[in-house]
KOLVOPA-611449 format. One record per atom (N, C-alpha, C): residue number from 0; atom name; residue in one letter; x, y, z. Coordinates in steps of 0.05 Angstrom, whole numbers, padded with zeros to 5 digits. Example, Ala and Ser with C-alpha at 12.3 -4.5 7.8 and 13.67 -1.06 7.14 Angstrom:
! residues 2
[pt 0 "N" "a" [00264 -00114 00156]]
[pt 0 "CA" "a" [00246 -00090 00156]]
[pt 0 "C" "a" [00264 -00066 00156]]
[pt 1 "N" "s" [00257 -00045 00142]]
[pt 1 "CA" "s" [00273 -00021 00143]]
[pt 1 "C" "s" [00258 00001 00157]]
***
This chain:
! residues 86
[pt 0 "N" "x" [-00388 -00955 00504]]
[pt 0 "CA" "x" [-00389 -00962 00533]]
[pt 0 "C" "x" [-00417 -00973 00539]]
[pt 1 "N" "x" [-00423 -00994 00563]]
[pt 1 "CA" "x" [-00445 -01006 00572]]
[pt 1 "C" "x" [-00476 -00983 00574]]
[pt 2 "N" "x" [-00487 -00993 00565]]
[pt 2 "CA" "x" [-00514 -00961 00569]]
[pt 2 "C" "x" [-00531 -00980 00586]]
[pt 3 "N" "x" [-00529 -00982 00599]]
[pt 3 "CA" "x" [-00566 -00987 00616]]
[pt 3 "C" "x" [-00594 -00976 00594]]
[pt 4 "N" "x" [-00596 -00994 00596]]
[pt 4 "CA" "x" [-00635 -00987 00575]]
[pt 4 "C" "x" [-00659 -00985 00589]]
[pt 5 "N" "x" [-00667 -00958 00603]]
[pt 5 "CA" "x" [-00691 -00955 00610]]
[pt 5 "C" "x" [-00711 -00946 00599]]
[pt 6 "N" "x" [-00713 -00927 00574]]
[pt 6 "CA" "x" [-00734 -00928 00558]]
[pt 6 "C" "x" [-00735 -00931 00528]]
[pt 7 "N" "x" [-00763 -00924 00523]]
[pt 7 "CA" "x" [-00765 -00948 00490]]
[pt 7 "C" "x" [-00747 -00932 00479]]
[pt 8 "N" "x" [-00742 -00946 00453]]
[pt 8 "CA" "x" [-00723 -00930 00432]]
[pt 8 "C" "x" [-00697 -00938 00437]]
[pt 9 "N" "x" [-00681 -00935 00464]]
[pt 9 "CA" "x" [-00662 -00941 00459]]
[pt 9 "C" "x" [-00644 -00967 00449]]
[pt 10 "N" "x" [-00659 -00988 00445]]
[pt 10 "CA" "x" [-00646 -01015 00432]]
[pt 10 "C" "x" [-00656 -01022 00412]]
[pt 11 "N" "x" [-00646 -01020 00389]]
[pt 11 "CA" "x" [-00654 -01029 00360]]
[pt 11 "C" "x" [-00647 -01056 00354]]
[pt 12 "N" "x" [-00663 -01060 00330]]
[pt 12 "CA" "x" [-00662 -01086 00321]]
[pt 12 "C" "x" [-00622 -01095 00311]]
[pt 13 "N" "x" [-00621 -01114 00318]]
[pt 13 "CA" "x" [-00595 -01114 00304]]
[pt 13 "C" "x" [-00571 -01105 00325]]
[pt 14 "N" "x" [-00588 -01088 00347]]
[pt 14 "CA" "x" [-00564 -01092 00370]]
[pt 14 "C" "x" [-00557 -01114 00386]]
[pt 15 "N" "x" [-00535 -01100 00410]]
[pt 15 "CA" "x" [-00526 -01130 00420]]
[pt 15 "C" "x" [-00534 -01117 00446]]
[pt 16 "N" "x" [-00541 -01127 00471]]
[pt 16 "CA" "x" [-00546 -01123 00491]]
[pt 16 "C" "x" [-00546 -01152 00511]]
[pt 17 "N" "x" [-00552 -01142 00538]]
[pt 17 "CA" "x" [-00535 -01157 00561]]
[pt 17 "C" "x" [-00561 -01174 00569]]
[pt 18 "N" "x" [-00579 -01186 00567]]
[pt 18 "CA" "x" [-00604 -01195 00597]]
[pt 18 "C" "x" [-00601 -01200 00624]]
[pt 19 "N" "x" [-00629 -01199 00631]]
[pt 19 "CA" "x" [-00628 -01208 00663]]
[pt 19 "C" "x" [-00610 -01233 00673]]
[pt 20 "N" "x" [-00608 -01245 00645]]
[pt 20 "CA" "x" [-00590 -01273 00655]]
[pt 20 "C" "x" [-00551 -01268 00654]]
[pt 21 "N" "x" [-00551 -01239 00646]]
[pt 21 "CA" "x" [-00520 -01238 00639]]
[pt 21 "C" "x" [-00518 -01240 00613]]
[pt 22 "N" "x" [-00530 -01251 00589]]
[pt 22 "CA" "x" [-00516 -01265 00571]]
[pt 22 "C" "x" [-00522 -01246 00553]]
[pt 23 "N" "x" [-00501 -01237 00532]]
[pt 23 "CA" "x" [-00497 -01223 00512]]
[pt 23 "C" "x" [-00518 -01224 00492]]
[pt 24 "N" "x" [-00534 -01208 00479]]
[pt 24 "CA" "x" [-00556 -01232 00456]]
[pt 24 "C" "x" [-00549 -01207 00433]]
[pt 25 "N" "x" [-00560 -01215 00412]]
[pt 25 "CA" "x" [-00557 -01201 00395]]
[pt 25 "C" "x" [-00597 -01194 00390]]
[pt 26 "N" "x" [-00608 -01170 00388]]
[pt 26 "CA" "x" [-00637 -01156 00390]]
[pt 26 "C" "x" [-00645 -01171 00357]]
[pt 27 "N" "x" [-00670 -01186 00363]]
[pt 27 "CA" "x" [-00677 -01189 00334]]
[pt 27 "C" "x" [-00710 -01181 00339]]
[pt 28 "N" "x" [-00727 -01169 00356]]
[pt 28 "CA" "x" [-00744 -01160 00364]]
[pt 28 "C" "x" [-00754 -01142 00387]]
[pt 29 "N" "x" [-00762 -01118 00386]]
[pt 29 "CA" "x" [-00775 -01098 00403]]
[pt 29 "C" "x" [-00811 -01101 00393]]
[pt 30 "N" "x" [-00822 -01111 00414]]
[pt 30 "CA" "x" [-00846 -01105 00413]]
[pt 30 "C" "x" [-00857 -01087 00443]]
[pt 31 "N" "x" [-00858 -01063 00438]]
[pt 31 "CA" "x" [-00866 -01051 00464]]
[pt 31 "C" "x" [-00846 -01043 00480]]
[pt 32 "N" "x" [-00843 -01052 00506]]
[pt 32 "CA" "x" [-00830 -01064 00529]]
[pt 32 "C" "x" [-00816 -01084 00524]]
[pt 33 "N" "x" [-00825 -01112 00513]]
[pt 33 "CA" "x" [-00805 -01132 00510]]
[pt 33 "C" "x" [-00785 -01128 00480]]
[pt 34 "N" "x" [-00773 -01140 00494]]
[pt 34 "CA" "x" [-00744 -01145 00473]]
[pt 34 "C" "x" [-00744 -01168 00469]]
[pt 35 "N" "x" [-00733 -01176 00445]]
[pt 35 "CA" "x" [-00727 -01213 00447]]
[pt 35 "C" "x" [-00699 -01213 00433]]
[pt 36 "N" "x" [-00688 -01227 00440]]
[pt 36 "CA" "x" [-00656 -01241 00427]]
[pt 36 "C" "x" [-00647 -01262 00420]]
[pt 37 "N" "x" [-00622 -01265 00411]]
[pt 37 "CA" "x" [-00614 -01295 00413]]
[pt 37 "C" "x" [-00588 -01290 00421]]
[pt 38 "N" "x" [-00584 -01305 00448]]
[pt 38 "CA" "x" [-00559 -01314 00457]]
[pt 38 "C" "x" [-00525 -01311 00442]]
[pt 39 "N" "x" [-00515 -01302 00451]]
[pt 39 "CA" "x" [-00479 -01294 00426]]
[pt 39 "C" "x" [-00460 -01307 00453]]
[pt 40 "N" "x" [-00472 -01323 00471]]
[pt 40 "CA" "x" [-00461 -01345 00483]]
[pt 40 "C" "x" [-00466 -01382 00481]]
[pt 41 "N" "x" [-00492 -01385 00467]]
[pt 41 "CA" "x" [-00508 -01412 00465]]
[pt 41 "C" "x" [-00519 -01410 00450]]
[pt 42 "N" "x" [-00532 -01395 00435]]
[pt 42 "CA" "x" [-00549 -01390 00414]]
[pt 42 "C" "x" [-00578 -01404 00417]]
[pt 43 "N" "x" [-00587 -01406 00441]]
[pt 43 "CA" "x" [-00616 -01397 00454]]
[pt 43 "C" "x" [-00630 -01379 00446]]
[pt 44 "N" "x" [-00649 -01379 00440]]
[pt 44 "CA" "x" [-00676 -01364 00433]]
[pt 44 "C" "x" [-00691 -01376 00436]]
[pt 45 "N" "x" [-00725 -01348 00437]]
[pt 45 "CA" "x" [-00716 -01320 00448]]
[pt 45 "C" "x" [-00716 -01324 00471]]
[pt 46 "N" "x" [-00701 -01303 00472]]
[pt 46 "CA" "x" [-00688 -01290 00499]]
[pt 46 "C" "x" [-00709 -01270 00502]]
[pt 47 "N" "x" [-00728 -01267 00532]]
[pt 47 "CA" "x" [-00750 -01247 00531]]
[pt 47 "C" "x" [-00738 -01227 00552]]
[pt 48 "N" "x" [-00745 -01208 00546]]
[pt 48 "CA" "x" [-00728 -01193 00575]]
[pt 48 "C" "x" [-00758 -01157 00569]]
[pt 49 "N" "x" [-00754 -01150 00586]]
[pt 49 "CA" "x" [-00779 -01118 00584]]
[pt 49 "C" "x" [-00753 -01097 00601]]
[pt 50 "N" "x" [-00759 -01079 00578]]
[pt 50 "CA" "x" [-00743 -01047 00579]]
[pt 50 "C" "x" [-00756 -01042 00613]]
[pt 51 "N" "x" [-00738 -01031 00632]]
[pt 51 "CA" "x" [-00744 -01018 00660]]
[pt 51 "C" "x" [-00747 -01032 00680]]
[pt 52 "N" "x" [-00753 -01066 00677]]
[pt 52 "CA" "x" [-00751 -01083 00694]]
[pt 52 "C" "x" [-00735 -01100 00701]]
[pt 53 "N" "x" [-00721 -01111 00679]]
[pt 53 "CA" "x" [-00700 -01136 00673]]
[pt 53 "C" "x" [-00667 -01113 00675]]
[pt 54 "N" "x" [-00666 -01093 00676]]
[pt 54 "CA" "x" [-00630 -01094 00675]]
[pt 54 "C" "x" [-00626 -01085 00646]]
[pt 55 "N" "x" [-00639 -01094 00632]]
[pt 55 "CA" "x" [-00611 -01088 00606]]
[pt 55 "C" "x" [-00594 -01071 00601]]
[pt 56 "N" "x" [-00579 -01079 00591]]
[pt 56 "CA" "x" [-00551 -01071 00585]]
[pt 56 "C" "x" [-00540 -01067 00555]]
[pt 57 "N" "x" [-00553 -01046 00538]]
[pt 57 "CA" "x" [-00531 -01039 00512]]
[pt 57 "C" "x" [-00504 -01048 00510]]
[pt 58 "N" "x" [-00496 -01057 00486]]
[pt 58 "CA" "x" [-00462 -01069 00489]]
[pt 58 "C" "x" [-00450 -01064 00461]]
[pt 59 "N" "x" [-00422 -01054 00466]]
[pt 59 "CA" "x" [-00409 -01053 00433]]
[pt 59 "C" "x" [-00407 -01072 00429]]
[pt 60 "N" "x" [-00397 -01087 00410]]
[pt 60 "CA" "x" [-00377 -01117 00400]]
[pt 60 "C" "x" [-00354 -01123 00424]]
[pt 61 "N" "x" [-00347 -01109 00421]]
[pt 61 "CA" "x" [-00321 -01110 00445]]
[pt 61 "C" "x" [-00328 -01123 00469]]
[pt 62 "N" "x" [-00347 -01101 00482]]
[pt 62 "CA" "x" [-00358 -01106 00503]]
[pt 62 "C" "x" [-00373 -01138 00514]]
[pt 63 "N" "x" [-00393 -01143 00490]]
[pt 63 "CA" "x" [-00398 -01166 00486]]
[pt 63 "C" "x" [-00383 -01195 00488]]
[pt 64 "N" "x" [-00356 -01189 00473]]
[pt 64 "CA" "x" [-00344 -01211 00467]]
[pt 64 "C" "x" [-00321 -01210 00504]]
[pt 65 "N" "x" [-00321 -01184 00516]]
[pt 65 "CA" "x" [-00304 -01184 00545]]
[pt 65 "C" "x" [-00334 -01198 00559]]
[pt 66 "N" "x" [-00348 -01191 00560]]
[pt 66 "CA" "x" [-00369 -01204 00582]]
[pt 66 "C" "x" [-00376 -01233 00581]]
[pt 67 "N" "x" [-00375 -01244 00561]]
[pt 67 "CA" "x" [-00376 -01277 00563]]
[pt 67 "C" "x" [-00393 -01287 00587]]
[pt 68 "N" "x" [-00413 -01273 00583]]
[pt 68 "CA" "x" [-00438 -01283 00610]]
[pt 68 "C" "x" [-00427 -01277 00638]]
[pt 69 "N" "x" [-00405 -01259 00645]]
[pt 69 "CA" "x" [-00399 -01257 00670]]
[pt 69 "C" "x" [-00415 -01234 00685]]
[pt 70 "N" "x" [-00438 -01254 00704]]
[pt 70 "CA" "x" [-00443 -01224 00720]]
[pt 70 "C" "x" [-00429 -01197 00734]]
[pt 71 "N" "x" [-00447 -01168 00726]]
[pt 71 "CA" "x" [-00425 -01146 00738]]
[pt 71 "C" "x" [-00400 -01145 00720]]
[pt 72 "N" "x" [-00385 -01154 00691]]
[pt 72 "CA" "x" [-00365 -01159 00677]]
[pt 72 "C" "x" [-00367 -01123 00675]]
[pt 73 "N" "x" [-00387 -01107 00671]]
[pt 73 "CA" "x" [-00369 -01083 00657]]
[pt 73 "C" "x" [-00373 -01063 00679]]
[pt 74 "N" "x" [-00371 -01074 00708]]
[pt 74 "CA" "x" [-00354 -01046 00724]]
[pt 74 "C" "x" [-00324 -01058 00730]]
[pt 75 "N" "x" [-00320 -01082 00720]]
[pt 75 "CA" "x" [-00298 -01078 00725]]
[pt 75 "C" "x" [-00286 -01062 00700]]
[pt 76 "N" "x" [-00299 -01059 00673]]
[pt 76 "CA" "x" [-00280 -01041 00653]]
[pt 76 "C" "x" [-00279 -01008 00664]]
[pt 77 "N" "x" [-00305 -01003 00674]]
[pt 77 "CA" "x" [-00302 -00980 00695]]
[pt 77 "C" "x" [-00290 -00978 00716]]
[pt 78 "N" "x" [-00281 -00997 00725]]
[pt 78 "CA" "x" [-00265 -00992 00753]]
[pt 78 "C" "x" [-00288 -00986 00775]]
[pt 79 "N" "x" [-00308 -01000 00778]]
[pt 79 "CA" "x" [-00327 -00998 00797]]
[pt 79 "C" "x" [-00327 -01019 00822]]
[pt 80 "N" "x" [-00306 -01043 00804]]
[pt 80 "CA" "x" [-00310 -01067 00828]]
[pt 80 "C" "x" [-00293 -01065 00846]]
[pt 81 "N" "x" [-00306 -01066 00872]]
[pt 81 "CA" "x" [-00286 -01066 00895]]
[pt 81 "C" "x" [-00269 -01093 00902]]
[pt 82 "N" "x" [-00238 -01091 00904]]
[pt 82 "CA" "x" [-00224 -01115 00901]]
[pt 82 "C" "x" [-00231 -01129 00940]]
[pt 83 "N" "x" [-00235 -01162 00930]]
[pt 83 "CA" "x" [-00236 -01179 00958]]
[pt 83 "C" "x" [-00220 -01176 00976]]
[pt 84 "N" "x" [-00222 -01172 01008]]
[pt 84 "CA" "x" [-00195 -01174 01018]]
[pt 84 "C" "x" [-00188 -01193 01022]]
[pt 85 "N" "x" [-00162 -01202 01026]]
[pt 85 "CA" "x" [-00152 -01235 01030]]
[pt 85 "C" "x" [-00141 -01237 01063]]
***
């Protein structure tokens, strides 16, 4: 399930996680605070983002491949999003 990442340690090299921009990346650097990635939507790099400021978002495979850069994509797997009225 989606983890929010607020402190060090929790994102390893080789994970996949969400950035400030939405986009899925796969972790190929922790220095400190920043993280860096490359994109598993465009294959952009790096992707700079800092643990407690930017949002991130831990992600399984699964998760990753349902979010396809959609902002807010995993409360709807929680059932968090409130439906529009028409």
């Amino acid at each position: 399930m989606a983890e929010k990442i607020t402190n060090l340690g929790q994102l390893q090299l080789g994970e996949i996680y969400e950035d400030c921009d939405y986009h899925p990346c796969l972790c190929i650097r922790v220095d400190g605070y920043e993280v860096f990635g490359i994109s598993l939507i465009d294959g952009s790099y790096p992707r700079n983002c800092e643990i407690g400021r930017c949002g991130l978002v831990k992600l399984s495979i699964a998760e990753a491949i349902e979010s396809k850069g959609r902002k807010d994509w995993w409360k709807e797997l929680n059932g968090q999003v409130r439906k529009e009225a028409k």
